[in-house]
C-alpha positions in Angstrom: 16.9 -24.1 6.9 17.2 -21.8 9.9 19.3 -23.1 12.8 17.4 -23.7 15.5 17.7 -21.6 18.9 19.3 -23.1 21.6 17.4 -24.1 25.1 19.7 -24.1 27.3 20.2 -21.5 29.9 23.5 -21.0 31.3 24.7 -20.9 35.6 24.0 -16.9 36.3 27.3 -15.0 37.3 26.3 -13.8 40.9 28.6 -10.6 41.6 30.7 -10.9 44.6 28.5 -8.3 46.9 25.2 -10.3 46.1 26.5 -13.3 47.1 26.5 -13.3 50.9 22.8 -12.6 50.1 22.3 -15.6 47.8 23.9 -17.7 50.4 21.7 -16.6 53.4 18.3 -17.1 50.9 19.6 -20.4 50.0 20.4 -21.2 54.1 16.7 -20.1 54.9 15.3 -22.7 51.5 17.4 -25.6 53.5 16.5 -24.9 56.7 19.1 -24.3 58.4 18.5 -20.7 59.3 15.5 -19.0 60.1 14.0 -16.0 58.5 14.5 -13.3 61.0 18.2 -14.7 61.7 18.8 -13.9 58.0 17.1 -10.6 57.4 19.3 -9.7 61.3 22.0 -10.7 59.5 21.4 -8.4 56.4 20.2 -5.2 58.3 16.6 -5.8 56.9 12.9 -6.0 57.7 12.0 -9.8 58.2 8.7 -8.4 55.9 11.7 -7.0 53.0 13.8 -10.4 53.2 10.4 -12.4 52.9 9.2 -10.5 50.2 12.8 -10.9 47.7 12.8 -14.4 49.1 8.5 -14.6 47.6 9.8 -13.0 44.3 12.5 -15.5 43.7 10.2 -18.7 44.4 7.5 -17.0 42.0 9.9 -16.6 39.0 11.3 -20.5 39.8 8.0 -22.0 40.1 6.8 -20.4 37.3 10.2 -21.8 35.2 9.0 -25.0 36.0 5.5 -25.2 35.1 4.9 -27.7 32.2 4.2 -25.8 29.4 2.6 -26.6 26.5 5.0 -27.5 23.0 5.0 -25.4 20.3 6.0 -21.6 19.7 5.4 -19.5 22.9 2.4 -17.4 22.0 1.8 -13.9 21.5 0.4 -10.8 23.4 -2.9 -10.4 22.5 -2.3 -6.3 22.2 0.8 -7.3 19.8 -1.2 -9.7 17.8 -4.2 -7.3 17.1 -1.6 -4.8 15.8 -0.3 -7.2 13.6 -3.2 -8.0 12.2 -4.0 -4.6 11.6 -0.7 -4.0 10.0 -1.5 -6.4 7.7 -5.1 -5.2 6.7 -3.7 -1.8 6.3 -1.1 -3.7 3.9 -3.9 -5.1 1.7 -6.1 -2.4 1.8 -3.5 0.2 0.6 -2.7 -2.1 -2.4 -6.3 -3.1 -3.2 -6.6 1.0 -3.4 -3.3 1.7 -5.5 -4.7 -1.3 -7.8 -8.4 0.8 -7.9 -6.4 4.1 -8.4 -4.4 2.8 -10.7 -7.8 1.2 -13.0 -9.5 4.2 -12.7 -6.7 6.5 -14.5 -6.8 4.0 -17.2 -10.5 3.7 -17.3 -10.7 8.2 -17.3 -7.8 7.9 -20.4 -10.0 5.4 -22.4 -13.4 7.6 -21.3 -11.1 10.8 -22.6 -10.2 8.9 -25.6 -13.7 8.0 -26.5 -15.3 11.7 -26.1 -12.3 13.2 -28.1 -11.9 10.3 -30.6 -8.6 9.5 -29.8 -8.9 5.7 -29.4 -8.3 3.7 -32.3 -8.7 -0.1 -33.2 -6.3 -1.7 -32.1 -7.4 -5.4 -33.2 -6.8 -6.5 -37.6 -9.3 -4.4 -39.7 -11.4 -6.0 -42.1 -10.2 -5.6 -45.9 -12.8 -4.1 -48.4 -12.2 -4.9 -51.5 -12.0 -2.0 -54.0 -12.5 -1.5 -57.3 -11.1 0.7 -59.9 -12.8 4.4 -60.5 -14.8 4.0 -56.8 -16.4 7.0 -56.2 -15.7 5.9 -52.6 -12.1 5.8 -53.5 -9.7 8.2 -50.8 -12.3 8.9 -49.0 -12.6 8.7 -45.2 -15.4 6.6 -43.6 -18.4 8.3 -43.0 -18.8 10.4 -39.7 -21.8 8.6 -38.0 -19.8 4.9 -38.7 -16.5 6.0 -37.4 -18.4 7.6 -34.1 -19.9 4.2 -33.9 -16.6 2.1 -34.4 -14.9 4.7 -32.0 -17.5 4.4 -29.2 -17.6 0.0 -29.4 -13.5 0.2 -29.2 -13.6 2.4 -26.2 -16.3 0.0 -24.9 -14.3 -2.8 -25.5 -11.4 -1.5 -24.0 -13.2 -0.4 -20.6 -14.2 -4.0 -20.1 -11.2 -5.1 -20.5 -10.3 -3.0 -17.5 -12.8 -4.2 -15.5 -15.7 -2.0 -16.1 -19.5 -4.1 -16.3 -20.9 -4.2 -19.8 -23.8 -1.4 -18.4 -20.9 0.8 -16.9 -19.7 1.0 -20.3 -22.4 1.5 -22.2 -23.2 4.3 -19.8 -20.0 6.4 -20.5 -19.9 5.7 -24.1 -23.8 7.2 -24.4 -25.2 4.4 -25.6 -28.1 0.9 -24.5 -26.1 -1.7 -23.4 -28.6 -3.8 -26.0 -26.9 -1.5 -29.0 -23.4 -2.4 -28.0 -23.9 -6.4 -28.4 -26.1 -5.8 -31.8 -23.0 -3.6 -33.2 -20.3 -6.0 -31.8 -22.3 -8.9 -33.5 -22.3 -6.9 -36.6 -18.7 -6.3 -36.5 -18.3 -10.0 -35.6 -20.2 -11.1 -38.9 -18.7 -8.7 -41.2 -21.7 -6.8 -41.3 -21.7 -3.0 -42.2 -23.3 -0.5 -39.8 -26.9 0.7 -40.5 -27.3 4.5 -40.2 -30.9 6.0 -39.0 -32.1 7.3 -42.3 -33.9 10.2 -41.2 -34.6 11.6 -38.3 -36.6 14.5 -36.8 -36.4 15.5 -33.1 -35.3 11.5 -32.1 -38.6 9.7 -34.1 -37.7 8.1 -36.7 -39.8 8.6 -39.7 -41.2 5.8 -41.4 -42.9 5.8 -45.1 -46.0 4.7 -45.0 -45.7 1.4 -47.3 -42.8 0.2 -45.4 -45.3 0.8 -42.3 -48.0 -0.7 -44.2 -45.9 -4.2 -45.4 -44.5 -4.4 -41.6 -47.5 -3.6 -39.7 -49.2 -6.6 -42.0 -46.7 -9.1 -41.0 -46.4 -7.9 -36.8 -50.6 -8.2 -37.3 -50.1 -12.3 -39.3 -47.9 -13.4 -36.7 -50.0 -12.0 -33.6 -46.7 -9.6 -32.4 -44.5 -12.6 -32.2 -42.0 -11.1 -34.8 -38.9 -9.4 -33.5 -37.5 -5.8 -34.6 -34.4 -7.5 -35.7 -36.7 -10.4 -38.0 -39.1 -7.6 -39.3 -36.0 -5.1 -40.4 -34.9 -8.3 -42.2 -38.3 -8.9 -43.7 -38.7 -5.8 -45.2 -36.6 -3.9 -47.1 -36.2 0.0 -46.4 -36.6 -0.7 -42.6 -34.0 0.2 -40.0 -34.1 -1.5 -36.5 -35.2 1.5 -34.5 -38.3 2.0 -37.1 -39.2 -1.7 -37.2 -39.1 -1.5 -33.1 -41.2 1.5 -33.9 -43.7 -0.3 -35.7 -44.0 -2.8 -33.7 -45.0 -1.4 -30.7 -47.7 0.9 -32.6 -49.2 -1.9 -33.9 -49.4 -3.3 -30.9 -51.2 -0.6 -29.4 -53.7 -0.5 -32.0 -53.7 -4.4 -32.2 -54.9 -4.0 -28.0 -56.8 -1.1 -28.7 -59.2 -3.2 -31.0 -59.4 -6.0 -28.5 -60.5 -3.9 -25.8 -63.3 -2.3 -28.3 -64.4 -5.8 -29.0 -64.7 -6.9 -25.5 -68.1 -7.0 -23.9 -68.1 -6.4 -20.1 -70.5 -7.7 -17.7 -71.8 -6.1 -14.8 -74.3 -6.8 -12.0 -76.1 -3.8 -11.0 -78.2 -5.1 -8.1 -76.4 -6.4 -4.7 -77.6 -9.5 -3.8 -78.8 -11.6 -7.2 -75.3 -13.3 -7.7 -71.8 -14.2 -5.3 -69.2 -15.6 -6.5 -66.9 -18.6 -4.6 -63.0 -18.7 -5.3 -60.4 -20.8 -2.9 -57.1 -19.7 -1.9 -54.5 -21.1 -0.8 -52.7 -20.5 2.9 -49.5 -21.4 4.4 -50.0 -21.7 8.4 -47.8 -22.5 11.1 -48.5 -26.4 11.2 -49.6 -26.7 7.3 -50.9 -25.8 4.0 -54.9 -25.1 4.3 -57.7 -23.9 2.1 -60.1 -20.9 2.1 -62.9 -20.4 0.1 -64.0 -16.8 0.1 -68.0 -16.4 -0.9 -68.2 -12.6 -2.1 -71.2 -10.7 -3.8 -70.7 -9.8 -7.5 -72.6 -6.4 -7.6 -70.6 -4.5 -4.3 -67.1 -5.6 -2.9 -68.7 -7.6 0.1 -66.9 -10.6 1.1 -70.8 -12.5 2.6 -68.4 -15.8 4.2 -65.6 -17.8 4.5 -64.9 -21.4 5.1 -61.8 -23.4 5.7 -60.4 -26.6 5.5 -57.5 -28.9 4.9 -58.7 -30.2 1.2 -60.2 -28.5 -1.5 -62.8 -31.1 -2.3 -66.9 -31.2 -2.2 -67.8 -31.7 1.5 -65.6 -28.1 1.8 -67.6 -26.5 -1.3 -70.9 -27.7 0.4 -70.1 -26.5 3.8 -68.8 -23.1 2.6 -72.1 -22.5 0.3 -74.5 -23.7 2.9 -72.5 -21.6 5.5 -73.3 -18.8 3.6 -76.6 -18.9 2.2 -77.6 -20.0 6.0 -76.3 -16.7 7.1 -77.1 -14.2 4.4 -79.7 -15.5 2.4 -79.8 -17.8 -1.2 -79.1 -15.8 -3.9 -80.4 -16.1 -7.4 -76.8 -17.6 -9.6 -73.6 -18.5 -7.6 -70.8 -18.0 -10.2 -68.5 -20.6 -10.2 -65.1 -21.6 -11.4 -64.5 -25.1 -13.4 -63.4 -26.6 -10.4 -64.6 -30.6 -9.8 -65.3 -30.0 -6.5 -67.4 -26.9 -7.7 -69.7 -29.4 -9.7 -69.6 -32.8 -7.9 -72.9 -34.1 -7.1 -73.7 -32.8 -3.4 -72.9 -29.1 -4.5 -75.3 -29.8 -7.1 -77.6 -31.2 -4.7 -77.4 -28.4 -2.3 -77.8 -25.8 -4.8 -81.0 -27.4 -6.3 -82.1 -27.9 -3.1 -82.4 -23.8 -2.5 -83.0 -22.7 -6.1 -80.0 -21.4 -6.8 -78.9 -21.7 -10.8 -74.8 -21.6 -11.2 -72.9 -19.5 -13.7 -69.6 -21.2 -15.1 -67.5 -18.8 -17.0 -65.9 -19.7 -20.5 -62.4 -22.3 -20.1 -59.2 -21.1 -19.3 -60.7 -17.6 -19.0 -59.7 -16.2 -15.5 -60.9 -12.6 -15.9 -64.6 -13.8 -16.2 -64.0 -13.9 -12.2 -62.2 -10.6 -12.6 -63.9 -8.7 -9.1 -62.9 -12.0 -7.6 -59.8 -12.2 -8.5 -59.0 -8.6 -7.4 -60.3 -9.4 -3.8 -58.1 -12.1 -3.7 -55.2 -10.1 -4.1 -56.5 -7.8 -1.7 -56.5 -11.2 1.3 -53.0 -11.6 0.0 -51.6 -8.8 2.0 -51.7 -11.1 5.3 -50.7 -13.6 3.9 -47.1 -13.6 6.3 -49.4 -12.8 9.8 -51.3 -16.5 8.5 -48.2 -17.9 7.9 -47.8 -17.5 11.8 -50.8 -19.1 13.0 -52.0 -22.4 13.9 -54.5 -24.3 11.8 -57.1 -23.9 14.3 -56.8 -20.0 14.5 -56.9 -19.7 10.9 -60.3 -19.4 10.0 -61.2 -16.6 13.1 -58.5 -14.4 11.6 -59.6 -14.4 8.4 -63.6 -14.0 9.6 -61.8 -10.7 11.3 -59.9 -9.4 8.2 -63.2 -9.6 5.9 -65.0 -7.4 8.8 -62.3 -5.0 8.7 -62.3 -5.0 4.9 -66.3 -4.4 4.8 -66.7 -2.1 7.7 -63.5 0.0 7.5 -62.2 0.7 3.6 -63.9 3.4 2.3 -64.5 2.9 -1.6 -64.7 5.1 -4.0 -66.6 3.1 -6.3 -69.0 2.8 -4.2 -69.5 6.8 -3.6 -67.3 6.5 -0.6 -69.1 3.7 1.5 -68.0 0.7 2.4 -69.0 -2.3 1.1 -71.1 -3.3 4.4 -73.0 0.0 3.8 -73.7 -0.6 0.1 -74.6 -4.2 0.9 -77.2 -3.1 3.7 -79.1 -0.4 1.5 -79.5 -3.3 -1.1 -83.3 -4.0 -2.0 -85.2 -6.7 -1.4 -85.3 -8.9 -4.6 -88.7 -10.8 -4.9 -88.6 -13.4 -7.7 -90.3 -16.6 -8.2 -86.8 -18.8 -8.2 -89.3 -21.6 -9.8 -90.0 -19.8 -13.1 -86.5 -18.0 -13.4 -85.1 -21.6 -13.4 -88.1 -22.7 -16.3 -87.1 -19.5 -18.1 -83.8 -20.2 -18.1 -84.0 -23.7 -19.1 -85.9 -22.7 -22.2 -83.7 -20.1 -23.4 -81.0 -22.9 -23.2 -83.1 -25.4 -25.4 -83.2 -22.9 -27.6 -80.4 -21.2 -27.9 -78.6 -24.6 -27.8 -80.4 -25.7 -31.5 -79.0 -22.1 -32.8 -75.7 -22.7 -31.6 -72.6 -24.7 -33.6 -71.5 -26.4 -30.6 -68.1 -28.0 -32.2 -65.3 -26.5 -30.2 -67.4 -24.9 -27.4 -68.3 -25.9 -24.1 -71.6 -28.1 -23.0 -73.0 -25.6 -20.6 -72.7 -22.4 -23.1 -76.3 -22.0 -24.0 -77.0 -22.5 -20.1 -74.6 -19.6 -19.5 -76.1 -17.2 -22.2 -79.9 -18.0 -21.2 -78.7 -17.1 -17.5 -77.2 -13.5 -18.5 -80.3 -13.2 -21.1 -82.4 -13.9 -17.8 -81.0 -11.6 -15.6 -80.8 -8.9 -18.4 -84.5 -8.8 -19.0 -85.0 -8.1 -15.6 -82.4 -5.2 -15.1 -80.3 -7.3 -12.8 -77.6 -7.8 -15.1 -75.8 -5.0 -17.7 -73.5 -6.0 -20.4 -71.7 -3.2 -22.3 -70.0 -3.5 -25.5 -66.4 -2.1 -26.0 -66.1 -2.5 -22.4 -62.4 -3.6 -20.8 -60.6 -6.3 -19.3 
């Protein structure tokens, strides 16, 4: 324990030619002389006597100032250089440390490239067997490379380096390193690439043909590792191989099956999808009315709920403004079908087109638009509810009036959508036409499985076919 300091401050020695001087300061402190007596006395200035006599009072008032207890504290100049003493401290050893890992990382990475490293760890025993033709023989070249490269991996992340880092210096996927280290765990051999021409991997074509059967069964679920397993004559790399080109041609057919739909005329059918909108004071609601031939957005609505009264109000909004047209198109929202929609829509002679379940890319130009009202989504994040709905009305002008499209022979949508033609049908024998084709096609159809309003659906595309307003193209796309 260190011995404490001692507080006590001894009497001053006074020499003998300062003391007539201590005596005449202490005579002017008592009173009993006054200061120009004393400085008279000394040969001085009165201003020169006062000002010792000021100095001395300073330095005693200021001994007897309570001070606070504890350790008398420091400069602030001397404290910020000890503190930057001792950063410079832990920085230099932080970098010795670094310097110090990085000549032992450079000795493994030199190791690895010249094959000097060497496992380190037990080997595994093979067990041989008298007259071996493998018998003193060295292991092959492309298995000790690939023992040499996982030590030297192993070893730089035992320095410190990340598993990427060291996949990276020893040339290799970080995914390869963990499949040969699990081999190696397991007592599993290596498997070499069997043959090989300019980095593809040739594969013969009934090992293609059993593995490409089983990716096809099981829909591309199957993994390279489970399919290499499955069949035998089938490296990893090949079954990855084989995999994906199936899957291309697996996707390739899909897309040749497809049959894509297409409105040719502006006008005969809009579409109605809600989004929804974070504000400044709350969630709310927008349902976006949009034409399905041209990229115009006709109307928007918002509201707090997503329910009937706001489907209502957003399809009478628009077909108030811009005309009824022949089939809204419709999601398999309740709200979409509730009673008063169905009420209102009857009411104007408009039939509605309900895509197939769970089946979001039958709203596909919809869908797209949406994504397009997504870029402000942060500016409406901003605003108050009741500033919500004007913004949005000014983003769909801007978005009509202002992008020029390409698909549209560089218009905009507003152009394309004022040049449409008039559309004169009797709404009254479309709707008897179309309930016909449903009876129909309803008795032809095995409806196990499918929806209720199929044959309604078909008999509306069958409709609008006949008449040119609708196309539908087989091997079209998603």
């Amino acid at each position: 324990m260190a011995k404490r300091k001692p507080t006590y401050t001894p009497m001053p020695q006074v020499p003998q030619e300062v003391m007539q001087r201590l005596a005449l300061m202490l005579e002017v402190l008592g009173g009993k002389r006054t200061v120009t007596d004393a400085a008279r006395s000394l040969g001085t200035s009165r201003n020169h006597f006062q000002t010792i006599l000021h100095r001395g009072l300073t330095r005693l008032v200021e001994a007897i100032i309570p001070k606070r207890g504890g350790r008398p504290a420091k400069r602030q100049e001397l404290a910020a250089l000890e503190a930057e003493i001792l950063r410079l401290r832990r920085e230099n050893a932080r970098l010795l440390e670094r310097v110090g890992t990085t000549e032992r990382l450079l000795q493994a990475a030199s190791g690895l490239l010249h094959g000097r490293i060497r496992p380190t760890g037990r080997q595994r025993r093979t067990k041989k067997t008298a007259g071996s033709p493998n018998d003193d023989k060295s292991e092959p070249e492309p298995l000790a490379e690939r023992r040499r490269k996982l030590e030297g991996a192993e070893e730089m992340r035992r320095l410190g380096l990340t598993a990427s880092q060291a996949a990276a210096i020893a040339g290799v996927h970080e995914s390869t390193l963990r499949r040969w280290k699990a081999r190696e765990r397991q007592g599993e051999p290596s498997v070499l690439r069997r043959a090989a021409s300019r980095g593809h991997s040739r594969v013969r074509p009934e090992v293609f043909r059993r593995a490409s059967e089983i990716v096809r069964q099981l829909n591309g679920l199957v993994g390279a590792e489970s399919l290499r397993r499955s069949v035998d004559g089938l490296s990893r790399r090949e079954a990855a191989l084989v995999k994906a080109q199936t899957l291309i041609a697996m996707e390739r057919e899909r897309k040749h099956a497809l049959t894509r739909v297409s409105v040719s005329v502006p006008g005969v059918m809009r579409g109605m999808d809600g989004m929804h909108f974070h504000s400044a004071e709350g969630a709310v609601h927008a349902l976006f009315t949009a034409d399905a031939a041209v990229p115009y957005r006709t109307a928007v609505k918002t509201g707090m709920r997503y329910d009937a009264k706001l489907v209502a109000q957003a399809l009478c909004s628009d077909m108030n403004k811009n005309g009824a047209p022949l089939v809204y198109r419709l999601d398999r929202a309740s709200a979409n079908d509730a009673p008063i929609v169905r009420e209102l829509l009857n009411a104007y002679q408009v039939l509605v087109l309900h895509g197939p379940p769970r089946c979001a890319r039958f709203y596909g130009q919809h869908e797209r638009q949406n994504l397009e009202h997504r870029a402000w989504e942060g500016e409406l994040a901003r605003l108050p509810l009741e500033e919500i709905e004007h913004r949005l009305r000014e983003i769909l002008t801007a978005v009509n009036e202002v992008w020029r499209r390409r698909t549209l022979g560089w218009k905009t949508a507003y152009e394309a959508w004022d040049a449409r033609p008039c559309i004169e049908v009797d709404r009254r024998v479309l709707r008897e036409e179309v309930s016909e084709r449903a009876a129909r096609i309803g008795r032809e159809l095995q409806r196990r499985g499918s929806p209720a309003d199929l044959a309604e659906r078909l008999a509306i595309e069958q409709a609008l076919e006949t008449r040119g307003y609708l196309r539908q193209q087989v091997g079209g796309w998603c």
